[in-house]
C-alpha positions in Angstrom: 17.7 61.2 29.5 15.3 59.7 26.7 16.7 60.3 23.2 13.6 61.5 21.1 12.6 59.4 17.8 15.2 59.3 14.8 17.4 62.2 16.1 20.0 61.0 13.5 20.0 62.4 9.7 21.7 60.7 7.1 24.1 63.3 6.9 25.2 63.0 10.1 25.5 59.3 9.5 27.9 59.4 7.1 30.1 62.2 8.2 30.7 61.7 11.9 33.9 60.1 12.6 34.1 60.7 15.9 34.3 57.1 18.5 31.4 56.6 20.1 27.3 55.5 20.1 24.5 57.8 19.0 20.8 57.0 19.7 18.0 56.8 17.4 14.6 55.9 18.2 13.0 52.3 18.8 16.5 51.4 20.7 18.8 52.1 17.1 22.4 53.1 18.0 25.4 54.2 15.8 28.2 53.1 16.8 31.5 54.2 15.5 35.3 52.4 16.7 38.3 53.7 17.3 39.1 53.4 13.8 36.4 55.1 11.9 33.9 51.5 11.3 30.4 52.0 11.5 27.8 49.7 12.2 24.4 49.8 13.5 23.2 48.1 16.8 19.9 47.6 18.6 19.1 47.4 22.1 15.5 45.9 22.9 13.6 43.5 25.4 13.3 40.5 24.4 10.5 38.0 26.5 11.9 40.5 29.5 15.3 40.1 28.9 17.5 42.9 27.4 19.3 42.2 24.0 21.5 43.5 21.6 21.0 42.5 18.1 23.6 43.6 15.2 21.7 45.3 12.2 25.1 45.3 10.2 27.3 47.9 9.1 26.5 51.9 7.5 28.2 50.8 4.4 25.2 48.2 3.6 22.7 49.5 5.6 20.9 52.7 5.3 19.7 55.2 8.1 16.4 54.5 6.6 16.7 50.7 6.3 18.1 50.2 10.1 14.9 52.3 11.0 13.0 49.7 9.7 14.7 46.8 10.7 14.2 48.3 14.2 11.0 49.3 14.1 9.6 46.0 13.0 12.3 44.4 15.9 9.9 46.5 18.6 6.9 45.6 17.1 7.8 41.9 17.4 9.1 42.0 20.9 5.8 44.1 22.2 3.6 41.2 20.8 5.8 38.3 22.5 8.3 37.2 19.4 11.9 37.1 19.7 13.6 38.6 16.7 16.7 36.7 17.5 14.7 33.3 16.8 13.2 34.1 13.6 16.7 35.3 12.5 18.0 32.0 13.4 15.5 30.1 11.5 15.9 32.9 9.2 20.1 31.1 8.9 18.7 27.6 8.9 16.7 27.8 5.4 18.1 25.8 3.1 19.2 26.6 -0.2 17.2 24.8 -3.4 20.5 22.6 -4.0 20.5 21.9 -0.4 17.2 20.8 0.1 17.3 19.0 -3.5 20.4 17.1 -2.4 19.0 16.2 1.1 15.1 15.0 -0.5 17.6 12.6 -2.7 19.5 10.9 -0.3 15.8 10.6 1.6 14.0 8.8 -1.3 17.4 7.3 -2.8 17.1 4.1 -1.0 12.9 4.0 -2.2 13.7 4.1 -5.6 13.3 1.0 -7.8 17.0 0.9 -9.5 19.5 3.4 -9.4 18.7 4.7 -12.7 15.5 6.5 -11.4 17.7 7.8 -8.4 20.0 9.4 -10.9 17.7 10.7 -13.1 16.1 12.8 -10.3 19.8 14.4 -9.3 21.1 14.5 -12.4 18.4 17.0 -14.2 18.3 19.0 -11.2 21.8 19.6 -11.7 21.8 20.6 -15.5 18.9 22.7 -15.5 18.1 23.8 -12.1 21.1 24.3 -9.8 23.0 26.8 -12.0 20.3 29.0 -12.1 18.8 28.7 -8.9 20.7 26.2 -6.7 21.8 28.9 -4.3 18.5 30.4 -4.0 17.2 30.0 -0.6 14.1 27.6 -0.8 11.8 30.8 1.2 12.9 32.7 -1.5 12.1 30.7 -4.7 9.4 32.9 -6.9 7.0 31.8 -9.9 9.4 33.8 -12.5 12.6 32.0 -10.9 10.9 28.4 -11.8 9.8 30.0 -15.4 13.5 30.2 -15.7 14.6 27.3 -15.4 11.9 25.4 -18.2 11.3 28.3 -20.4 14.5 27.2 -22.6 13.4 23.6 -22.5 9.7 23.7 -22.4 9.2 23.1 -25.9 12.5 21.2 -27.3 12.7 18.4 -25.3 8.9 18.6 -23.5 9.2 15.2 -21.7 12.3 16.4 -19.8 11.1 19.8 -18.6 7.6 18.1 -16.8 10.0 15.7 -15.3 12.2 18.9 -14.2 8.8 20.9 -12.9 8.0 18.0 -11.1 11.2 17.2 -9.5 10.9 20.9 -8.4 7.6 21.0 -7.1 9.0 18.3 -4.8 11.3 20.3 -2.9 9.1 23.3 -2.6 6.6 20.9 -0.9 9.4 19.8 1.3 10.3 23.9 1.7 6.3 23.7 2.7 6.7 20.7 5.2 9.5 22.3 6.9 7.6 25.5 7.8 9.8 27.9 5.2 6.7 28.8 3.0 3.3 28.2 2.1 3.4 28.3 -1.5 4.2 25.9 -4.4 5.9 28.4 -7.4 5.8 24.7 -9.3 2.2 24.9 -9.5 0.1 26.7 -11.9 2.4 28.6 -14.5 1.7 26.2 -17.6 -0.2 29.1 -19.0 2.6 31.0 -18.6 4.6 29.1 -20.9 4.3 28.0 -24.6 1.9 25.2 -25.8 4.0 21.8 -25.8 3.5 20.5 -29.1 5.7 17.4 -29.3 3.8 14.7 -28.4 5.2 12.7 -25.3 7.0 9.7 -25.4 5.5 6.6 -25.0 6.7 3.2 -24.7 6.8 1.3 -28.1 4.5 -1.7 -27.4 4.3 -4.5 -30.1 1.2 -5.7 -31.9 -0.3 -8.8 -29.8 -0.2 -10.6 -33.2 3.5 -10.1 -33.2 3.9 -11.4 -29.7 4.1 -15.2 -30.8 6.6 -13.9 -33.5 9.0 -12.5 -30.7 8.3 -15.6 -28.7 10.0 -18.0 -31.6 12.8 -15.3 -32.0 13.6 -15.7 -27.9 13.6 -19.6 -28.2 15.8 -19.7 -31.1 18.2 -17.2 -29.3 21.7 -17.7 -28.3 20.9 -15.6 -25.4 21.3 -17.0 -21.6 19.0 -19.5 -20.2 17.8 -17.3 -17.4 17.4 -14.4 -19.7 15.4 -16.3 -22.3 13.5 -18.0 -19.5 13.2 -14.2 -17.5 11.6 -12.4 -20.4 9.1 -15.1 -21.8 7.4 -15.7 -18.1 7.2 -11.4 -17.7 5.3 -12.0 -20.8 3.3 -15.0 -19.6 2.3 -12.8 -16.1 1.9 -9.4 -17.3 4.4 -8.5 -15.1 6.8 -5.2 -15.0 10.5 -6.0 -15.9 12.0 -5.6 -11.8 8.9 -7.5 -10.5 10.0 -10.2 -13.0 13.7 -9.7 -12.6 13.4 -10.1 -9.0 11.3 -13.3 -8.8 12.7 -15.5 -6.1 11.6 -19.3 -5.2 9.9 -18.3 -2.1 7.2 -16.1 -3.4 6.0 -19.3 -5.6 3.3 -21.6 -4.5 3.6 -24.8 -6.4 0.8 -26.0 -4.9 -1.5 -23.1 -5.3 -0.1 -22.7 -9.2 0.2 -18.6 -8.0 2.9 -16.2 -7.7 3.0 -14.2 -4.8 5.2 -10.6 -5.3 5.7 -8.4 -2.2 4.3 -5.3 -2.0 8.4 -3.6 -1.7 8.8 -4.5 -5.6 5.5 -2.9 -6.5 5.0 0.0 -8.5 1.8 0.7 -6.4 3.4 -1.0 -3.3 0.5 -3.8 -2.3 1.4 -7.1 -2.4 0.1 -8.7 -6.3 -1.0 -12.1 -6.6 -0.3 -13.7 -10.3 -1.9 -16.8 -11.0 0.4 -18.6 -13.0 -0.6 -20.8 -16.4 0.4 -23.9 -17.6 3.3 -22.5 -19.6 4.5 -20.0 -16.6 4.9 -23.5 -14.4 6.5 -25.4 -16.8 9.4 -22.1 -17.2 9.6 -22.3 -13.4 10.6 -25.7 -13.9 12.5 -25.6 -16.3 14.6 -23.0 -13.9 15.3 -24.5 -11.5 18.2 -26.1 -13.2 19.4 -22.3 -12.3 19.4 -22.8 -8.9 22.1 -21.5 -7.2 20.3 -18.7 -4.5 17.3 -17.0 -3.9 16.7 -15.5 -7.8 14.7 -17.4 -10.3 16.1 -15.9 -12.8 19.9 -15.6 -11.4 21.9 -12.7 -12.9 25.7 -13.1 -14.4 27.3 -12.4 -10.8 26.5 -14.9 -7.7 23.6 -13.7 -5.6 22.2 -10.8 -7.8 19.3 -10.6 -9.9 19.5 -10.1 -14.1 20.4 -6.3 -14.5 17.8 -4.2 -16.1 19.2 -3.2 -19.3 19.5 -7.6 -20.3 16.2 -8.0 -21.3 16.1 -4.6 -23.1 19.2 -5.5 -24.8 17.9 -8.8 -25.9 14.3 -7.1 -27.8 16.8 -5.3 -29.4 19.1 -7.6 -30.4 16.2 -9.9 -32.0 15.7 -7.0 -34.1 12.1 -5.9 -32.5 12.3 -1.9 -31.5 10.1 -2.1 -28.9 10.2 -2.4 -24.7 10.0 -4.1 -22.6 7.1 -2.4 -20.3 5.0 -2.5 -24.0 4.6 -6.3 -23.6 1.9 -5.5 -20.9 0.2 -3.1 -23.4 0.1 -6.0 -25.6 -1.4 -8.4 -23.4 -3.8 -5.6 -22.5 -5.1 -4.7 -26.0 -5.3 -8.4 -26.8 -8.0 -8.6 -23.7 -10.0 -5.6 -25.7 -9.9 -6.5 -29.5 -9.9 -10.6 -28.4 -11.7 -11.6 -25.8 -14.4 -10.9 -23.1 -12.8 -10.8 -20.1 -14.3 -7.7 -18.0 -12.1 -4.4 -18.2 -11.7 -4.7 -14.0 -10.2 -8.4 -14.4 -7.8 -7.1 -17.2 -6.9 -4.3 -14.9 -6.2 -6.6 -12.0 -3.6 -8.6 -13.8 -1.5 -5.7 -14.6 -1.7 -5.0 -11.0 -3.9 -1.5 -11.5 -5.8 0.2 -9.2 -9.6 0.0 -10.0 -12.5 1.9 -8.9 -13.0 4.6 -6.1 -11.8 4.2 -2.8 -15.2 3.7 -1.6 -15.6 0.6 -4.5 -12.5 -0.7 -3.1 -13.3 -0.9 0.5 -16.1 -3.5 0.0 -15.1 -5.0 -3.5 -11.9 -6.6 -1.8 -11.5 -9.7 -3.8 -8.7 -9.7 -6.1 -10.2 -11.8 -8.7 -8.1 -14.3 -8.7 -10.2 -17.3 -9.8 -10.8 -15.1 -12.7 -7.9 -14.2 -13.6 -6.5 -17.8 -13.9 -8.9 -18.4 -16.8 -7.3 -15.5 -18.7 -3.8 -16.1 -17.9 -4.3 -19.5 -19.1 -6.1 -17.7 -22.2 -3.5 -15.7 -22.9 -0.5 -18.3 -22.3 -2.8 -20.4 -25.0 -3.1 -17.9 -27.3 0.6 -17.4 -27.5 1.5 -20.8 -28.1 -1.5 -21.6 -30.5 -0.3 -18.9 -32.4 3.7 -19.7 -32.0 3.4 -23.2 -33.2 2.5 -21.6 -36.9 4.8 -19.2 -37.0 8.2 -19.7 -39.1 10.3 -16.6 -38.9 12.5 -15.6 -42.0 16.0 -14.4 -41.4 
């Protein structure tokens, strides 16, 4: 005999105590053990196939709610789903944390040092995770991400873009895997407070100063291979693990040019540094250090120079800025002293220049060009240099 639609009340529902199943409409039954428990159970077809699904029990679930829930089952089934499957992927959505701690061990082994690595873990665990680590990536909202940087939006500025970026990542992973089609990362700047503070920059030094340093490094009691390190990332424009991570068989003697590989790259192509006078005559002076595969050998067998040496040297010679800023040097030099074309300046610093379009015919490197003002720059420096006498 057909039960007709929703011939249970709520009353009913939560009174009965006799054992047994009662029928609601869309396929919802109540059924009630042997020792009073009451849960809530659906019989449908499924792709042709009849099913069971559990709806949970009366004392989480509502008459009203388990209507729902079954009603949107039917409708699912008629059109061809299977409301088993999408509970099932339903189960399999990561939490943020999850997801977070998964995109880390992903990109962990593409990061340039471990620093970077922990960095990206780290924040996420003291700003994100105890708010909203348990949060199911589907379920992440706007206001749940306005949580998490309102308190450091303002104070510490630099930190809380890092934080809404590291977030945004996993969303768009959440996106990739098919568990939503929205970035909450995106957009709510105007919901939050102006950042005042000023970000932090790297503290470059004065190109005039630049020959000052360089008399400060020779005079050092610092290592050979350090010294030798951080005078020819200076003489190449280079970025401290490109420089750091030299080895003898990316150098063509014959060629006078440097040739880094693409995996050491910031932008990951391949750079070719043409390589002055002075930059030779350091290579040569190195390889009195050869003992492996590293110019520029670090303190244990086989590894390179760490990257906190040639930090810790600036500082020790009493010069408060870093490292990276030695390229902002050489590049405001280029403006205020010479007239080598922005594009060739660009170039040595390994930037990308123009559109793509520009770049698929313009595919020369410059290179040629470049030598001139490599070999302009190295000659600056040691013009400059050979006058200085530095006081205490």
């Amino acid at each position: 005999m057909r039960r007709p639609a929703k011939a249970l009340s709520a009353r009913f529902v939560q009174t009965v105590t006799e054992p047994g199943k009662f029928f609601d409409g869309h396929g919802l039954i109540l059924r009630v053990d042997a020792h009073g428990n009451k849960s809530w159970v659906q019989r449908i077809v499924i792709q042709g196939k009849r099913r069971e699904l559990g709806l949970g029990s009366v004392d989480f679930v509502s008459l009203a709610e388990a209507r729902a829930a079954a009603y949107e089952n039917r409708k699912l089934a008629r059109s061809g789903g299977d409301p088993l499957q999408d509970r099932r992927a339903q189960r399999q959505i990561q939490t943020f944390e999850e997801a977070a701690r998964a995109i880390y061990e992903m990109l962990k082994p593409t990061w340039k040092n471990e620093k970077h690595a922990g960095q990206f873990i780290s924040t996420l665990e003291t700003y994100v995770f105890p708010t909203m680590g348990r949060t199911k990536v589907s379920d992440v909202t706007s206001a749940d991400v306005l949580d998490v940087l309102r308190p450091i939006w303002v104070e510490k500025a630099e930190t809380a873009s890092r934080v809404r970026q590291r977030i945004s990542k996993v969303m768009k992973w959440g996106i990739a895997q098919g568990w939503r089609k929205d970035n909450p990362a995106i957009g709510i700047s105007d919901a939050l407070p102006k950042q005042t503070a000023p970000r932090l920059r790297r503290k470059a030094m004065d190109y005039a100063e630049v020959p000052t340093f360089l008399s400060a490094l020779h005079g050092s009691q610092a290592g050979l291979s350090t010294r030798l390190c951080l005078e020819f990332l200076i003489l190449t424009c280079a970025r401290s693990l490109e420089a750091r991570g030299a080895c003898w068989d990316e150098i063509d003697f014959e060629a006078k040019a440097w040739n880094v590989p693409a995996d050491r790259m910031k932008m990951k192509r391949p750079h070719r540094v043409p390589l002055s006078r002075r930059a030779l005559a350091i290579l040569k002076e190195a390889e009195g250090l050869k003992e492996g595969a590293f110019i520029f050998p670090g303190t244990k067998p086989g590894k390179m120079l760490s990257d906190m040496t040639l930090s810790k040297l600036v500082k020790e010679l009493s010069f408060p800025v870093d490292v990276h800023g030695f390229r902002t040097s050489f590049r405001t030099w280029t403006q205020e002293q010479t007239n080598f074309p922005n594009d060739i300046a660009e170039r040595a610093l390994a930037h990308i220049v123009g559109s793509d379009v520009e770049r698929a015919y313009a595919r020369s490197d410059l290179f040629e060009k470049r030598r001139k003002m490599m070999e302009a720059w190295a000659g600056y420096l040691a013009e400059k240099r050979d006058n200085v006498v530095r006081i205490g």
